[in-house]
N, C-alpha and C positions, 0 to 999 in steps of 0.2 A: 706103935708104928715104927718101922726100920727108919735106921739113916738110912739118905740116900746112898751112899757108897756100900753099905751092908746089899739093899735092896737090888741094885745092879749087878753086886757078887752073884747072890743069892740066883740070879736069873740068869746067867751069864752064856752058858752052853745054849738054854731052850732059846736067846736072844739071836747064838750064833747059829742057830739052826732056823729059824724062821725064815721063809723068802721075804727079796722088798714086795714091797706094799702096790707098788706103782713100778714098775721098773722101764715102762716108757717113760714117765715121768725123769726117775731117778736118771735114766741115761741123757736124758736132756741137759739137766743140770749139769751133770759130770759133762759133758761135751763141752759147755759154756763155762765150767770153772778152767777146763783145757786149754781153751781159748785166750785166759787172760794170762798163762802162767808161761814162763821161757826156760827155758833150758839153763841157764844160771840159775834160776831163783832159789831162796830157804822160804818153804811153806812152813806155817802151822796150823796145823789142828785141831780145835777143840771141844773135845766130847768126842775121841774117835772112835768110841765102842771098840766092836771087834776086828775093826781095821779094813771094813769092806771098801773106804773110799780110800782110803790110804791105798791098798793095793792099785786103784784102779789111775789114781793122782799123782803116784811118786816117781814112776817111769818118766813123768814131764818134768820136773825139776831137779835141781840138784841134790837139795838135802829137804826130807822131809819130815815132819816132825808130828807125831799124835798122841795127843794129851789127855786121860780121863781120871777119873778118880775112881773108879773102879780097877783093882788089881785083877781081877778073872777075867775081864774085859781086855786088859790088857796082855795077860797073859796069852789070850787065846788069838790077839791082834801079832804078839809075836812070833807065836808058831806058823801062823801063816804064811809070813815074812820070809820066816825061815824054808818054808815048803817052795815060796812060792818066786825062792831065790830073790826079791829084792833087797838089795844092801844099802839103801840111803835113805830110809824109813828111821826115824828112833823112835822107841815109843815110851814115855813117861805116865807114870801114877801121881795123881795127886790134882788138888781144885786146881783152877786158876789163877789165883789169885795169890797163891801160897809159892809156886811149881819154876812160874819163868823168869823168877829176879835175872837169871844167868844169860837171857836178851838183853843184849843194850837198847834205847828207844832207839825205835828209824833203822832198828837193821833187819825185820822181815822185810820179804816183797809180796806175800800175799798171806790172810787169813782167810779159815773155813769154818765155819758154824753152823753146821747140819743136825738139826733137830738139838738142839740144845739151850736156844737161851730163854726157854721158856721152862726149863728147868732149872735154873739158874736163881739164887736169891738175889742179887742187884745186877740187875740187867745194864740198867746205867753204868753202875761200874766196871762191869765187863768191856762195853762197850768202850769207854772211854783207856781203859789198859791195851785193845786192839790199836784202838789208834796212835795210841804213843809207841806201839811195838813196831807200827810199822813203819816203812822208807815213806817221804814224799814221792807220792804217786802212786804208790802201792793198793792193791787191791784188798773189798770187804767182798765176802759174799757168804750170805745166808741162807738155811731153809727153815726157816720157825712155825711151828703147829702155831696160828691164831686163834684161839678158841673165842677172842671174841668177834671171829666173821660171820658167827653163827647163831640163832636164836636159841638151840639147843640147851639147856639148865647143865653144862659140863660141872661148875664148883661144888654141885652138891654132891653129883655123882663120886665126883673123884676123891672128896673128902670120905664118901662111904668106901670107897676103895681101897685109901689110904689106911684107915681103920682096921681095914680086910689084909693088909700087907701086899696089896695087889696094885698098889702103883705111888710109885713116888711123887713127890709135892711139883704141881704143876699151875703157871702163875696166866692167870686170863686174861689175855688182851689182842685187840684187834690190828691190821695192816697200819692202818694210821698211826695208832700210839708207836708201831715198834720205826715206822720209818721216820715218825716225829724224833723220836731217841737216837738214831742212828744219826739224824742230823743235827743234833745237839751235840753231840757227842765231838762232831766235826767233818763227816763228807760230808762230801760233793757226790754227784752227778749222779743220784740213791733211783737204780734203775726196777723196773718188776717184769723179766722177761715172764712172757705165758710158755711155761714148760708142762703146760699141761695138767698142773695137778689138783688136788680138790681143792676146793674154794678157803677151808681150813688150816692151809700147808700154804704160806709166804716164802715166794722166793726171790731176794734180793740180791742187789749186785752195787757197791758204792766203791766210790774212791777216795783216798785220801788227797786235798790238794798239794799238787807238786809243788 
């Protein structure tokens, strides 16, 4: 089986060439992460792939920041940039855990975590590094694939996948457990707007207390 960072290489152009999935859905979300973000703020981003939210995010704030561990991912996040003339985009390789020593805690105003913490090895952990990253009052916001919303047998599948080099390690769990974690971790106010999308795909919205 690939690491996961090989694995994302490895797919990285056919990843950039796929349409979204949902794109009513997707423009929902993007509307609603617009809505929390001002014209001051430093976003980050983590797990920005090819830099499709990035482009669509970073006209709203001042500095914006997209994080993967994937280098082709990244690479091809910054030609975009580069096309598509935004200058206050940067985009970083590497986990996260490893990546953002060079934030001070409490100086983002917002994080993003679009399809990512369900690939993720400690999801807790992550969680609880967002929130020390950010300001008091600063915004979470999520889209996490729940595979366990569904009755569907996904862990066997995807372990035969995995074996196949056809998908990286993917961790199962449902609405509940992730916004139980989200509230451990330390928000408040952990909202579930209906942006429409399938029953499998969580999309959250929390805040840090001011």
């Amino acid at each position: 089986m690939p690491a996961p960072a090989a694995f994302w290489n490895d797919i990285a152009e056919k990843y950039a060439a796929r349409p979204v999935a949902d794109p009513e859905a997707f423009d929902r979300k993007i509307a609603l992460t617009q809505s929390k973000m001002r014209p001051n703020d430093v976003v980050l981003e983590i797990g920005c792939g090819t830099g499709s939210l990035a482009m669509r995010l970073a006209p709203h704030a001042a500095q914006y920041h997209g994080l993967d561990i994937s280098r082709e991912m990244i690479r091809i996040a910054r030609d975009k940039a580069v096309k598509k003339n935004v200058d206050n985009v940067s985009f970083h390789v590497g986990p996260f855990d490893q990546t953002f020593d060079q934030f001070e805690p409490g100086s983002l105003n917002g994080i993003c975590a679009y399809s990512i913490l369900h690939l993720l090895e400690d999801r807790q952990d992550a969680l609880q590094r967002i929130y020390a990253l950010l300001e008091p009052g600063g915004f979470f916001i999520s889209s996490t694939v729940c595979l366990g919303n569904t009755w569907v047998p996904f862990a066997p599948i995807i372990t035969v996948m995995r074996w196949l080099g056809k998908a990286p390690p993917v961790a199962s769990f449902d609405t509940d457990t992730l916004v139980d974690d989200i509230r451990s971790a330390g928000f408040v106010d952990i909202q579930q707007p209906d942006v429409g999308a399938k029953k499998v795909v969580s999309f959250l919205v929390a805040t840090k207390p001011a």
